[in-house]
Each structure stands twice: as C-alpha cells, then as structure tokens.
VEXLUM-875800 format. One record per residue (C-alpha): residue in three letters; x, y, z; residue number from 0. Coordinates in Angstrom, 2 decimals. Last residue first. Example, Ala and Ser with C-alpha at 12.3 -4.5 7.8 and 13.67 -1.06 7.14 Angstrom:
residues 2
<node><residu>SER</residu><xx>13.67</xx><yy>-1.06</yy><zz>7.14</zz><num>1</num></node>
<node><residu>ALA</residu><xx>12.30</xx><yy>-4.50</yy><zz>7.80</zz><num>0</num></node>
END
This chain:
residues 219
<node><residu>UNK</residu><xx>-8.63</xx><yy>-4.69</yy><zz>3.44</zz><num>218</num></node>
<node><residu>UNK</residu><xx>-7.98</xx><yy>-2.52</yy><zz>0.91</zz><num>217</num></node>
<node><residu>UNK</residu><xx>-11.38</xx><yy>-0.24</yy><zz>1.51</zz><num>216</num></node>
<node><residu>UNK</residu><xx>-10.67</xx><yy>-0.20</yy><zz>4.74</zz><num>215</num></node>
<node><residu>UNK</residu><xx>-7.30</xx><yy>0.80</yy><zz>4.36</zz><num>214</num></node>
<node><residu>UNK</residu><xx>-8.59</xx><yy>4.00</yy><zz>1.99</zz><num>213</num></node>
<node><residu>UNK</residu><xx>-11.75</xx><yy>4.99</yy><zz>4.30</zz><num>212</num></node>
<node><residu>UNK</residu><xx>-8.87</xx><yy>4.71</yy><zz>7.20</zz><num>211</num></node>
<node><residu>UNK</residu><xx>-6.93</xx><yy>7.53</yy><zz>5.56</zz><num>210</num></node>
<node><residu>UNK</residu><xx>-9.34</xx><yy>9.75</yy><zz>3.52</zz><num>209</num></node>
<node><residu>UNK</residu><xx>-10.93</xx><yy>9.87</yy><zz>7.70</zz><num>208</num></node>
<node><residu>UNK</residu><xx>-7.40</xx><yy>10.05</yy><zz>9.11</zz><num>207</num></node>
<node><residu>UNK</residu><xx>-6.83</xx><yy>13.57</yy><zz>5.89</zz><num>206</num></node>
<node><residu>UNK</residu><xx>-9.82</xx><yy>15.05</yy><zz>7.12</zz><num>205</num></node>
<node><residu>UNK</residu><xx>-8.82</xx><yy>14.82</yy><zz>10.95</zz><num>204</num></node>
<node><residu>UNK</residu><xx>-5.91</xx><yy>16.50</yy><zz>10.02</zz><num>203</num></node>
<node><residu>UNK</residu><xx>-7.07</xx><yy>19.19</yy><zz>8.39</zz><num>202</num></node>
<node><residu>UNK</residu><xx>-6.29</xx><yy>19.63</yy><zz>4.52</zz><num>201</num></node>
<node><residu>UNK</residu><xx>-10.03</xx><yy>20.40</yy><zz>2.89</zz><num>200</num></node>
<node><residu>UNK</residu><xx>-10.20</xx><yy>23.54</yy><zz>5.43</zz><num>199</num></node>
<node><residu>UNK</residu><xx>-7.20</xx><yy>25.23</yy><zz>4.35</zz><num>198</num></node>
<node><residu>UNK</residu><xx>-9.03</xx><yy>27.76</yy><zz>1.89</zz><num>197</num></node>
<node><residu>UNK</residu><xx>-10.99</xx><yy>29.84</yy><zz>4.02</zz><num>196</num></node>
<node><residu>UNK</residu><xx>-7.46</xx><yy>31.04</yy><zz>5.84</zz><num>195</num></node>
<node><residu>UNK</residu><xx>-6.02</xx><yy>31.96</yy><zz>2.41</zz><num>194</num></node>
<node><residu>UNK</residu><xx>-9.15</xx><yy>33.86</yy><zz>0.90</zz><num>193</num></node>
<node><residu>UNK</residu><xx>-9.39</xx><yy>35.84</yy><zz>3.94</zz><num>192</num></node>
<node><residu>UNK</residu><xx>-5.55</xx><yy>36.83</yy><zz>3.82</zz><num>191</num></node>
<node><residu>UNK</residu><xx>-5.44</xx><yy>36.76</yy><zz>0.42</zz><num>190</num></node>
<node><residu>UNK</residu><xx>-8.30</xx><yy>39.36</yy><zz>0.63</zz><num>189</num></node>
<node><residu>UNK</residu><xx>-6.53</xx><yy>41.15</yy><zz>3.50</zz><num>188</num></node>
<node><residu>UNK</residu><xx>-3.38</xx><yy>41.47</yy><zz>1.41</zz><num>187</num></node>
<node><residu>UNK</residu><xx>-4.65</xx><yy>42.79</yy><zz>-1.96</zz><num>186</num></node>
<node><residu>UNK</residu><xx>-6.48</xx><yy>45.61</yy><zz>0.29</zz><num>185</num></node>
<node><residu>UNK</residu><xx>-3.42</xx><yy>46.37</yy><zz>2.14</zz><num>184</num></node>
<node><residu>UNK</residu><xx>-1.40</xx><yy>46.67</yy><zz>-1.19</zz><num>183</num></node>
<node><residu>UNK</residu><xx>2.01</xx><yy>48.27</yy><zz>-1.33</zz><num>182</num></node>
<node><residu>UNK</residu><xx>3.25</xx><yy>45.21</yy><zz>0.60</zz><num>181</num></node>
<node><residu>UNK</residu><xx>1.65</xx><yy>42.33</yy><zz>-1.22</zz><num>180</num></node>
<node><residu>UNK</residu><xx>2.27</xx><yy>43.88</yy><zz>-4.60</zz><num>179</num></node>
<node><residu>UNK</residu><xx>6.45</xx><yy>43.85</yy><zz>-3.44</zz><num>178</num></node>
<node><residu>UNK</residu><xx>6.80</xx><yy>40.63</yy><zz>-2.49</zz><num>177</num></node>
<node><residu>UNK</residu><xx>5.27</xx><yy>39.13</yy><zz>-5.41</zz><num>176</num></node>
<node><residu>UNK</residu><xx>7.83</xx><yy>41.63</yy><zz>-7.56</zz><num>175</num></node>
<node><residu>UNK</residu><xx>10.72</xx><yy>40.59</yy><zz>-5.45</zz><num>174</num></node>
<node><residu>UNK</residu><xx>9.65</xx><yy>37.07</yy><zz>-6.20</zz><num>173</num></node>
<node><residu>UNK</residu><xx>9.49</xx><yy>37.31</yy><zz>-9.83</zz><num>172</num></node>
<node><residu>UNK</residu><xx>13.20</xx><yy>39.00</yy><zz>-9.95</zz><num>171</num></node>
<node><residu>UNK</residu><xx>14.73</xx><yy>36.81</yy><zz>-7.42</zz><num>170</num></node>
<node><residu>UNK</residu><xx>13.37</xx><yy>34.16</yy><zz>-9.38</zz><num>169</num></node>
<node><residu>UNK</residu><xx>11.16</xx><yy>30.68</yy><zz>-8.44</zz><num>168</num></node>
<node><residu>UNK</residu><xx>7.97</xx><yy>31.48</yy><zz>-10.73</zz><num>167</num></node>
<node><residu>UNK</residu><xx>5.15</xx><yy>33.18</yy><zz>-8.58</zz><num>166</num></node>
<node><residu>UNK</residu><xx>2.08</xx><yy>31.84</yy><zz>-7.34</zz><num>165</num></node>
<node><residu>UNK</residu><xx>0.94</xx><yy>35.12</yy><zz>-5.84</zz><num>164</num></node>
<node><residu>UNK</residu><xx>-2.18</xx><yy>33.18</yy><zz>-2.94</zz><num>163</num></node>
<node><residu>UNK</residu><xx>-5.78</xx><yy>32.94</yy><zz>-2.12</zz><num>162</num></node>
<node><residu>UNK</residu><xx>-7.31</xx><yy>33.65</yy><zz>-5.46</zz><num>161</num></node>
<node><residu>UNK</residu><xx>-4.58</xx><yy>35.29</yy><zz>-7.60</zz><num>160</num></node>
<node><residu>UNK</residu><xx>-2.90</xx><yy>32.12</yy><zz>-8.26</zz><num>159</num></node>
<node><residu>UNK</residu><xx>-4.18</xx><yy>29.43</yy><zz>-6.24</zz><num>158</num></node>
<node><residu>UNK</residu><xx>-2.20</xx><yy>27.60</yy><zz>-3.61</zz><num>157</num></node>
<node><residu>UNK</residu><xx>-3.67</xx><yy>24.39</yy><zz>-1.77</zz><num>156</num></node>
<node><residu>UNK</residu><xx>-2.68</xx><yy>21.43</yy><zz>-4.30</zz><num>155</num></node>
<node><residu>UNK</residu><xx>-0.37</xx><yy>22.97</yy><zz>-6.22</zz><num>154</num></node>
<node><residu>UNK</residu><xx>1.73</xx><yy>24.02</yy><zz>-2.58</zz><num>153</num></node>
<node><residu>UNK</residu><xx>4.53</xx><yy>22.07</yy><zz>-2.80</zz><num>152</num></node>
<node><residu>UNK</residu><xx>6.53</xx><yy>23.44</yy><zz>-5.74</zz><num>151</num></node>
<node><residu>UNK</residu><xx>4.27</xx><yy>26.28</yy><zz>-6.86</zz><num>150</num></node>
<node><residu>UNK</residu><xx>6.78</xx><yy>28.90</yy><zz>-5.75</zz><num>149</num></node>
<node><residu>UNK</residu><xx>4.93</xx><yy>30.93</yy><zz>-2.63</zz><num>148</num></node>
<node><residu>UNK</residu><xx>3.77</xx><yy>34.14</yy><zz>-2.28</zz><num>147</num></node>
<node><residu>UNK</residu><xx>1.27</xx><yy>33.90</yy><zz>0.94</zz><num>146</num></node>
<node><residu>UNK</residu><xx>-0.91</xx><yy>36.50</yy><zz>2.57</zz><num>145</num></node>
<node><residu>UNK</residu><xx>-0.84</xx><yy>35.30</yy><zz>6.20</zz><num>144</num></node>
<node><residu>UNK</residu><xx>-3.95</xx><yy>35.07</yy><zz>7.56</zz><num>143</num></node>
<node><residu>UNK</residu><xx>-2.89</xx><yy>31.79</yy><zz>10.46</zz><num>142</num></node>
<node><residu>UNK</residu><xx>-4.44</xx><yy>29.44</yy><zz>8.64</zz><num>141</num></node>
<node><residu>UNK</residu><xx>-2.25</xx><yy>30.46</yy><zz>5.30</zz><num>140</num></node>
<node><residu>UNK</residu><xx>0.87</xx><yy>30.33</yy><zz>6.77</zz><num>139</num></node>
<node><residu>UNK</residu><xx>0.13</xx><yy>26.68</yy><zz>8.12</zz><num>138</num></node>
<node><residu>UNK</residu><xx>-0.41</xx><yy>25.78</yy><zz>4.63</zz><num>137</num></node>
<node><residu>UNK</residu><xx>3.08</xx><yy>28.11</yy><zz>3.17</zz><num>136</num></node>
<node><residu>UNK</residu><xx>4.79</xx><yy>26.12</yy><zz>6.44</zz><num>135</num></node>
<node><residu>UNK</residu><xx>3.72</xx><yy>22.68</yy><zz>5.39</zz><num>134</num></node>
<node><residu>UNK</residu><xx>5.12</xx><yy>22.46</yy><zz>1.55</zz><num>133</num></node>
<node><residu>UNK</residu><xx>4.11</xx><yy>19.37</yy><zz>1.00</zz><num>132</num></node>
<node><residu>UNK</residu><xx>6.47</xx><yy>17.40</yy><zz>-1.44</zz><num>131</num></node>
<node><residu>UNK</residu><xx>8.74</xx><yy>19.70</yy><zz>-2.35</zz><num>130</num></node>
<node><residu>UNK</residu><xx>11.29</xx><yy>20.06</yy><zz>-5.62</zz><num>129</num></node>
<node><residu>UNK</residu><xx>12.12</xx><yy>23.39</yy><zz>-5.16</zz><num>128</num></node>
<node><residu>UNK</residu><xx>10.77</xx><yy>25.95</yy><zz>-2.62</zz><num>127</num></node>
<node><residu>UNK</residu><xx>10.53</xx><yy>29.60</yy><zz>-2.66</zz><num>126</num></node>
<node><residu>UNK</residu><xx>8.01</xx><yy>30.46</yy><zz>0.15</zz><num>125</num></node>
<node><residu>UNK</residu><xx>6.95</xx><yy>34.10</yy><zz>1.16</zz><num>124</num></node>
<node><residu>UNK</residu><xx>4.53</xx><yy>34.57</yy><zz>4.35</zz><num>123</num></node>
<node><residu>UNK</residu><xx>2.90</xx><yy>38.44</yy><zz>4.74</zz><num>122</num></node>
<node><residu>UNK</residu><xx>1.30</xx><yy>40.02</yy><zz>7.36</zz><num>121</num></node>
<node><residu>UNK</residu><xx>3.15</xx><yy>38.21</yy><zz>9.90</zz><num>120</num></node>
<node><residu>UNK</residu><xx>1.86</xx><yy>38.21</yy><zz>13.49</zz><num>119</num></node>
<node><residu>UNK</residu><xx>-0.39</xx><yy>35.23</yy><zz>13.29</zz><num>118</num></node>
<node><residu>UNK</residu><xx>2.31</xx><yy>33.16</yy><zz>11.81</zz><num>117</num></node>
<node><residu>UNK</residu><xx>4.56</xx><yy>34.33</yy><zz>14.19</zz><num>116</num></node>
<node><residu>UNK</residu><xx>2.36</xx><yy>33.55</yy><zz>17.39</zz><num>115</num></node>
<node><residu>UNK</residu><xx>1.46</xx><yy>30.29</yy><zz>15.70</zz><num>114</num></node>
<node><residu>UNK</residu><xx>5.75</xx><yy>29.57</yy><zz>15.99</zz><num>113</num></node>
<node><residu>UNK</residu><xx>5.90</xx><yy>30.64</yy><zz>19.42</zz><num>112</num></node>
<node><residu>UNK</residu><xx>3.12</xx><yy>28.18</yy><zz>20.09</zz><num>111</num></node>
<node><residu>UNK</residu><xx>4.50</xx><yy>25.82</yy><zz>18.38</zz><num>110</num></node>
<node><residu>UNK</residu><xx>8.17</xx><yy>26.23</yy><zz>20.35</zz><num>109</num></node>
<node><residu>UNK</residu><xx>10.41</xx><yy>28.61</yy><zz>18.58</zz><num>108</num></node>
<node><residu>UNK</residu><xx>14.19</xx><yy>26.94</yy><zz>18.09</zz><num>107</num></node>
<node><residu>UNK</residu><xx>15.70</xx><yy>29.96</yy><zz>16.34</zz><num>106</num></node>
<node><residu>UNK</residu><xx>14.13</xx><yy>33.49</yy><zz>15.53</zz><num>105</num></node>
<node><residu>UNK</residu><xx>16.05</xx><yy>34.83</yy><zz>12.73</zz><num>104</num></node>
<node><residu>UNK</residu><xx>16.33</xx><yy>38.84</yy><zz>12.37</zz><num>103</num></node>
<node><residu>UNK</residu><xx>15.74</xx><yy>41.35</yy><zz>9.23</zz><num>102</num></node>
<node><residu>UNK</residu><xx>15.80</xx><yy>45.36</yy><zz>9.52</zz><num>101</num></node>
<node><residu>UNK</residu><xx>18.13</xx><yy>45.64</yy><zz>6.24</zz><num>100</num></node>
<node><residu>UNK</residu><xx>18.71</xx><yy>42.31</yy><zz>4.29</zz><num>99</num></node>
<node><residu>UNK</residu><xx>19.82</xx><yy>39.10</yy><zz>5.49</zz><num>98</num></node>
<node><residu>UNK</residu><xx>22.82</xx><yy>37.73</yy><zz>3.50</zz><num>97</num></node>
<node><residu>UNK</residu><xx>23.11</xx><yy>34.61</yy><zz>5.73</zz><num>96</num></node>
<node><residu>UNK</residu><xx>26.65</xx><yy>33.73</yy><zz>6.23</zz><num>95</num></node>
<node><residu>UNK</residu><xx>26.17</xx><yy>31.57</yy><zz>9.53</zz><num>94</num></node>
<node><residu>UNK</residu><xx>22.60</xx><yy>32.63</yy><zz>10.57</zz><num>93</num></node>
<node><residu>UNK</residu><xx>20.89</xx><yy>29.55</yy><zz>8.93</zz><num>92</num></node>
<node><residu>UNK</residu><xx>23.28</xx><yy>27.48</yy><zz>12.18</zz><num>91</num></node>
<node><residu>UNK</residu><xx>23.19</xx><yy>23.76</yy><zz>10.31</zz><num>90</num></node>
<node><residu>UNK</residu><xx>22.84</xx><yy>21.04</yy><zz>12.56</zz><num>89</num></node>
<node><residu>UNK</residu><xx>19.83</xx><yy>20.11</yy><zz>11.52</zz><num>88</num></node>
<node><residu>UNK</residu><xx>18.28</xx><yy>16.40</yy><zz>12.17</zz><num>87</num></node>
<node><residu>UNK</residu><xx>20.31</xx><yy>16.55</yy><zz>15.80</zz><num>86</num></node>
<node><residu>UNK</residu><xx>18.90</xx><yy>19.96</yy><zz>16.30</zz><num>85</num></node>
<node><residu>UNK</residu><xx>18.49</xx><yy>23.16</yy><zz>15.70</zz><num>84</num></node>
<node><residu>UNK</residu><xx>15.60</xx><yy>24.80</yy><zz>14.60</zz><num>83</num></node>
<node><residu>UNK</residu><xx>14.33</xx><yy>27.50</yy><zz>11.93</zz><num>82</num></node>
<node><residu>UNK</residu><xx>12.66</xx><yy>30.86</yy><zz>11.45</zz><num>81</num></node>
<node><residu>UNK</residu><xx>13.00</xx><yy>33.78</yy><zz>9.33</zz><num>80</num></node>
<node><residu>UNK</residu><xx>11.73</xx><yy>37.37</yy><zz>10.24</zz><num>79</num></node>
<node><residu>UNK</residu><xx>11.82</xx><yy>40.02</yy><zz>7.59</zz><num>78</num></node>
<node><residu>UNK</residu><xx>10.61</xx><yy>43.86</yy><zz>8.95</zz><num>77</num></node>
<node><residu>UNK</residu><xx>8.58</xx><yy>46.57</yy><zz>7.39</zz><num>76</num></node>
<node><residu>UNK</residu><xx>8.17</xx><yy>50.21</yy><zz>6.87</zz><num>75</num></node>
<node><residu>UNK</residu><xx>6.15</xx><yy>51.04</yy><zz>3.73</zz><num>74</num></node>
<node><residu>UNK</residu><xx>7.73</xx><yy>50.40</yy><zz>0.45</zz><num>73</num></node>
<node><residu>UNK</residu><xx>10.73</xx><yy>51.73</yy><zz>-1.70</zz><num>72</num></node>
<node><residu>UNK</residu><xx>13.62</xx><yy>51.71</yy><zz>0.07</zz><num>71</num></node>
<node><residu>UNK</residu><xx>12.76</xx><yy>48.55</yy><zz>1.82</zz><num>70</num></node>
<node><residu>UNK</residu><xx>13.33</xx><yy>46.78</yy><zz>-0.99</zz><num>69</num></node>
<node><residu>UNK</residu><xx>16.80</xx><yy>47.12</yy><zz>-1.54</zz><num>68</num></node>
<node><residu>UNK</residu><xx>17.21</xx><yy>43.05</yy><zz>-0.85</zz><num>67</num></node>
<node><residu>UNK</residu><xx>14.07</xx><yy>41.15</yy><zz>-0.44</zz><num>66</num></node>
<node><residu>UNK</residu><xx>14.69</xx><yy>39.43</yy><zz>-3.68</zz><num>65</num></node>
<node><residu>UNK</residu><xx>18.18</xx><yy>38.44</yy><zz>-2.48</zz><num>64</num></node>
<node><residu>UNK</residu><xx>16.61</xx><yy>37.07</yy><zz>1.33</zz><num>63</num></node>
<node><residu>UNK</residu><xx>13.74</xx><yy>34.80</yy><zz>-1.00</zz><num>62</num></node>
<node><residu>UNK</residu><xx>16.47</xx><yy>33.28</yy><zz>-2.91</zz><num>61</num></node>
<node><residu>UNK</residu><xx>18.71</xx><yy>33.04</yy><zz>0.07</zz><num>60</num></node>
<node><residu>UNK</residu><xx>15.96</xx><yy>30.77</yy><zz>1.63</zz><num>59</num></node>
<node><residu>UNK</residu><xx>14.64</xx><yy>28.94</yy><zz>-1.81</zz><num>58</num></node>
<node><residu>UNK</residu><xx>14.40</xx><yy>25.73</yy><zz>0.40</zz><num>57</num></node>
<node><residu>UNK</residu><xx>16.28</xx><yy>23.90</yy><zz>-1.70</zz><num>56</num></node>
<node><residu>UNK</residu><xx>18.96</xx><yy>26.26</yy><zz>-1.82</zz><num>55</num></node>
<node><residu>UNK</residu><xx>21.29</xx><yy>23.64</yy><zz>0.22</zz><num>54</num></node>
<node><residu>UNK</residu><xx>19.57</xx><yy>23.24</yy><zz>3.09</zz><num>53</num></node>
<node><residu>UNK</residu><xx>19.51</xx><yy>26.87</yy><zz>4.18</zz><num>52</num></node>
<node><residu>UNK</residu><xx>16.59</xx><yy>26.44</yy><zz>6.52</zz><num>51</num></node>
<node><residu>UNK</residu><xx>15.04</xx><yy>30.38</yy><zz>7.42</zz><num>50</num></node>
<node><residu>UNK</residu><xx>10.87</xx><yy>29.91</yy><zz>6.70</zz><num>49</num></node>
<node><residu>UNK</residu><xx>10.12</xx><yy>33.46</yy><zz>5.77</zz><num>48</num></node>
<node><residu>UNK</residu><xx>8.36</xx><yy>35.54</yy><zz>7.64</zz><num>47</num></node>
<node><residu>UNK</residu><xx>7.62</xx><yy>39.34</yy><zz>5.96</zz><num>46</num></node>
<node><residu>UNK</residu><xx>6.04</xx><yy>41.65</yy><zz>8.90</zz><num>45</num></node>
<node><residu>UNK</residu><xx>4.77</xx><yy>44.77</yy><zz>8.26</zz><num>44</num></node>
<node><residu>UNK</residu><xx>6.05</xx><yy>47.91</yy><zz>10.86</zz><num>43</num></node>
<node><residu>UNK</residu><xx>3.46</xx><yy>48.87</yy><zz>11.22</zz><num>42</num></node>
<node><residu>UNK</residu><xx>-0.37</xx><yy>47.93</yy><zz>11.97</zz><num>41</num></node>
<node><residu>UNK</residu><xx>0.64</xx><yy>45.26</yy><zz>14.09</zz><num>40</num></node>
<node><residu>UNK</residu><xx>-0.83</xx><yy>41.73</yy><zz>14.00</zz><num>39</num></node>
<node><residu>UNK</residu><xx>-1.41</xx><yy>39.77</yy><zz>16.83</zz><num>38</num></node>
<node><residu>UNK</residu><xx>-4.77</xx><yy>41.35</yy><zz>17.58</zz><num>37</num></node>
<node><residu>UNK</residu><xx>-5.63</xx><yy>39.85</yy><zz>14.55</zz><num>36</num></node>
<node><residu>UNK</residu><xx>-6.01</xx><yy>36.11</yy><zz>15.59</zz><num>35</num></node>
<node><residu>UNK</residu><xx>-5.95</xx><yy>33.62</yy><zz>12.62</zz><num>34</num></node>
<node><residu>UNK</residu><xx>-5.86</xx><yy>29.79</yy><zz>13.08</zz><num>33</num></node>
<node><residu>UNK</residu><xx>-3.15</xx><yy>27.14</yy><zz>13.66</zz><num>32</num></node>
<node><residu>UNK</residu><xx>-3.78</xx><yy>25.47</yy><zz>16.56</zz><num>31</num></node>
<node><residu>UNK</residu><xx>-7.55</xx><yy>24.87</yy><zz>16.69</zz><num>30</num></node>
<node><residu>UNK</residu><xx>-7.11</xx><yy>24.28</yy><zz>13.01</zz><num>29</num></node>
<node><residu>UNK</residu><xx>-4.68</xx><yy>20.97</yy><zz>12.94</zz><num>28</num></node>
<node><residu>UNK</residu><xx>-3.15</xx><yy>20.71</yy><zz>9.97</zz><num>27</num></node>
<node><residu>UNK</residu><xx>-2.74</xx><yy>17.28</yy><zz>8.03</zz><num>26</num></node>
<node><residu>UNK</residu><xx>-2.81</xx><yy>18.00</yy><zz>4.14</zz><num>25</num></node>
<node><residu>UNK</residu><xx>-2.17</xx><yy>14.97</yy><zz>1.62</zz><num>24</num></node>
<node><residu>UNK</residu><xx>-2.31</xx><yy>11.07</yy><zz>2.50</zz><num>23</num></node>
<node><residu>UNK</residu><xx>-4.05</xx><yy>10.90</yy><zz>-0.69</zz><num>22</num></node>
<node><residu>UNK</residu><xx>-3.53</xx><yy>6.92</yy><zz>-1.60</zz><num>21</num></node>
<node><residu>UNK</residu><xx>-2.11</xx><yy>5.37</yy><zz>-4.49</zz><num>20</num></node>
<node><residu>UNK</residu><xx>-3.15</xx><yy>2.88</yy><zz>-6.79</zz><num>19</num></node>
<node><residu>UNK</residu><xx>-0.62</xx><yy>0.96</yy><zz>-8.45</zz><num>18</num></node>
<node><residu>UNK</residu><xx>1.49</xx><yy>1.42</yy><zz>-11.45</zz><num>17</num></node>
<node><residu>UNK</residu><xx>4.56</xx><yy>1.94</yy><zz>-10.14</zz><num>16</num></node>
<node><residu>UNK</residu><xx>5.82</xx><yy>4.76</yy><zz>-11.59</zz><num>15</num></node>
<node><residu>UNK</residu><xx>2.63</xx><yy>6.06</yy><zz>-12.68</zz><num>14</num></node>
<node><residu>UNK</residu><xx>1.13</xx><yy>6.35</yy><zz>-9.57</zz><num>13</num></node>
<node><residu>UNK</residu><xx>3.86</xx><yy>7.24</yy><zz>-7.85</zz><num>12</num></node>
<node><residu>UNK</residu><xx>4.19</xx><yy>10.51</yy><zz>-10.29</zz><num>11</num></node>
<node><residu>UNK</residu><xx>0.47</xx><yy>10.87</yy><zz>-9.87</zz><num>10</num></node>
<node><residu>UNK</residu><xx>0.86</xx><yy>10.84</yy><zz>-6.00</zz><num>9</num></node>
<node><residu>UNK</residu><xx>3.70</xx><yy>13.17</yy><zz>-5.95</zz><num>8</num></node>
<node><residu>UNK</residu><xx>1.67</xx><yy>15.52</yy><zz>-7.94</zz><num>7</num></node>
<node><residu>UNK</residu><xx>-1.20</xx><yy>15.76</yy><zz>-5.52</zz><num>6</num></node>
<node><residu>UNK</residu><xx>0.63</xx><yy>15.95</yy><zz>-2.44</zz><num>5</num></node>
<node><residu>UNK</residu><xx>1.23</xx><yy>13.70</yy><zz>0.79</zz><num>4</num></node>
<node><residu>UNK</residu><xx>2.04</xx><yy>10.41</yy><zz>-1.14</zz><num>3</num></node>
<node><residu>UNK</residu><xx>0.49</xx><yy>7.07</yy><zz>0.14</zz><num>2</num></node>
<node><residu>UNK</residu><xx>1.11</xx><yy>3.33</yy><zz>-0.63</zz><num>1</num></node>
<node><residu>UNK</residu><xx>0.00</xx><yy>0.00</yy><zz>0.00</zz><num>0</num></node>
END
C-alpha cells in the first residue's frame, strides 16, 4: 500500500509503479493554527520566511536576495525567518546569511511561538524546489498570512490570484510578489481571507478519515 502527501507526488507514484495510491495529503490541525488579529501590528509589516539553508532547496537566500533594496521603496517593514536546531539540523541559517536591512532569525520557537509568528506576519513568502508538502506556506495560510509561494509544494492548496501570488522561483518574480503584497493592504486582506478559508479540505482529521476509508477499503 502506498500514500504520497501531495497531488503531484501521487500521480508521479502512480505512474511509476502502477498501483493505486492513496491521498495522504494536508494534516493541519485548526484549533492550533488559526488567525487572531490582535497579533498583528499595523506597522512595521512583517515578511516571515521559513530560514533552513539546506542547500537552496528551500529557496531561503532566494527569498533574502529578492528582499534586498526593498525597503527603500515600500512602507516600513521587517523580515523574520525561522528555523531549529537539532540533531536532524545542525546547520546554524545565521552563519553567512545575506539578510537584508531590519531582518532577524528566531531559532528553536516552540509551536506556540511559531502560531504567534504566523499570526503576526502580514505576509509569508516560500521559494521551494522540488517539495512534497510544503507545510509552512499551509500553516501560513491558517494563520492570515498573505502567501507568495513557488508552486513546488503548494499545487494542491495555492491558487494564483485567489488565495495566494504563485510566482515562478526568481529573485526578480519574487521581489515583484513581495512587493504587490506590501504596497497593497487591500490585496493582502483578501489573500488573507481567501487563504485562511481555503485550508479547510487539509485538516488533520480530514486527511485520518481519507486515511482509514482508503485501508478499509484494501482490506
């Protein structure tokens, strides 16, 4: 038996090995991750940005070069990146990180610090390459985050001009994302309504019940 946790990675299986595969996409649990406004100031804005370095895969420096001069040219706002270490990753992002002006990492946040950023952050920015599920965009989006994201791990959740800027994976394409969500406050708070609505489908207890429906159907 086998499962994928995204759309496309369970059509590649699929065809690979041609057997059925099961949707073992999504898996976000709601009463966590959710919006709360008072957490979000009215200035500076907040750009989070999930801070791995693992070898550009994450899109990380990407996302840092595209934020570069920015600031110059929009309202006040800050760049926060996140990441842990551990035995998994023992990788310090700060080490030679070309952060741009008024930007900070924020390492080892428990999940309640990390909901506390989400909900803080007017804006969430994901470059990925080659993902599977990309989680944080997802959990971006419960919290109200407006979301520009690479379409690498988030097909299944991220629409283009609906609930997310589905850019293509360049400094040049991502500074311009970057930049529409920060001149706009209107553009931002209907991503950011459009985003939260749009999570629903991928909750956890959504993706047990696609889960056991799929072994006992096997079985």
């Amino acid at each position: 038996m086998l499962a994928a946790n995204s759309g496309s990675l369970r059509r590649r299986l699929a065809r690979a090995s041609g057997r059925s595969v099961i949707d073992g996409a999504g898996g976000i649990n709601l009463a966590q991750f959710h919006p709360d406004a008072s957490r979000r100031a009215a200035s500076p804005l907040r750009v989070l940005v999930n801070g791995r370095r693992s070898r550009e895969k994450k899109g990380t420096d990407l996302i840092l070069r595209a934020l570069r001069g920015l600031e110059r040219r929009l309202p006040p706002f800050e760049v926060v990146l996140f990441d842990s270490l551990g035995e998994h990753n023992r990788q310090d992002p700060r080490d030679g990180a070309p952060l741009p002006a008024h930007a900070r990492f924020v390492i080892g946040p428990t999940q309640e610090e990390l909901v506390a950023l989400y909900q803080s952050s007017h804006v969430f920015v994901a470059a990925e390459r080659k993902a599977g599920w990309c989680n944080t965009a997802l959990e971006a989006m419960a919290c109200g985050c407006a979301v520009a994201c690479t379409g690498s791990g988030t097909r299944d959740f991220a629409r283009e001009g609906e609930n997310a800027i589905v850019s293509f994976r360049h400094p040049w394409f991502l500074r311009h994302a970057i930049r529409c969500l920060l001149e706009s406050e209107p553009l931002r708070a209907r991503l950011s309504v459009a985003g939260a609505a749009a999570v629903t489908p991928w909750t956890w207890d959504r993706l047990a019940a696609r889960l056991l429906e799929a072994v006992a159907a096997a079985s």
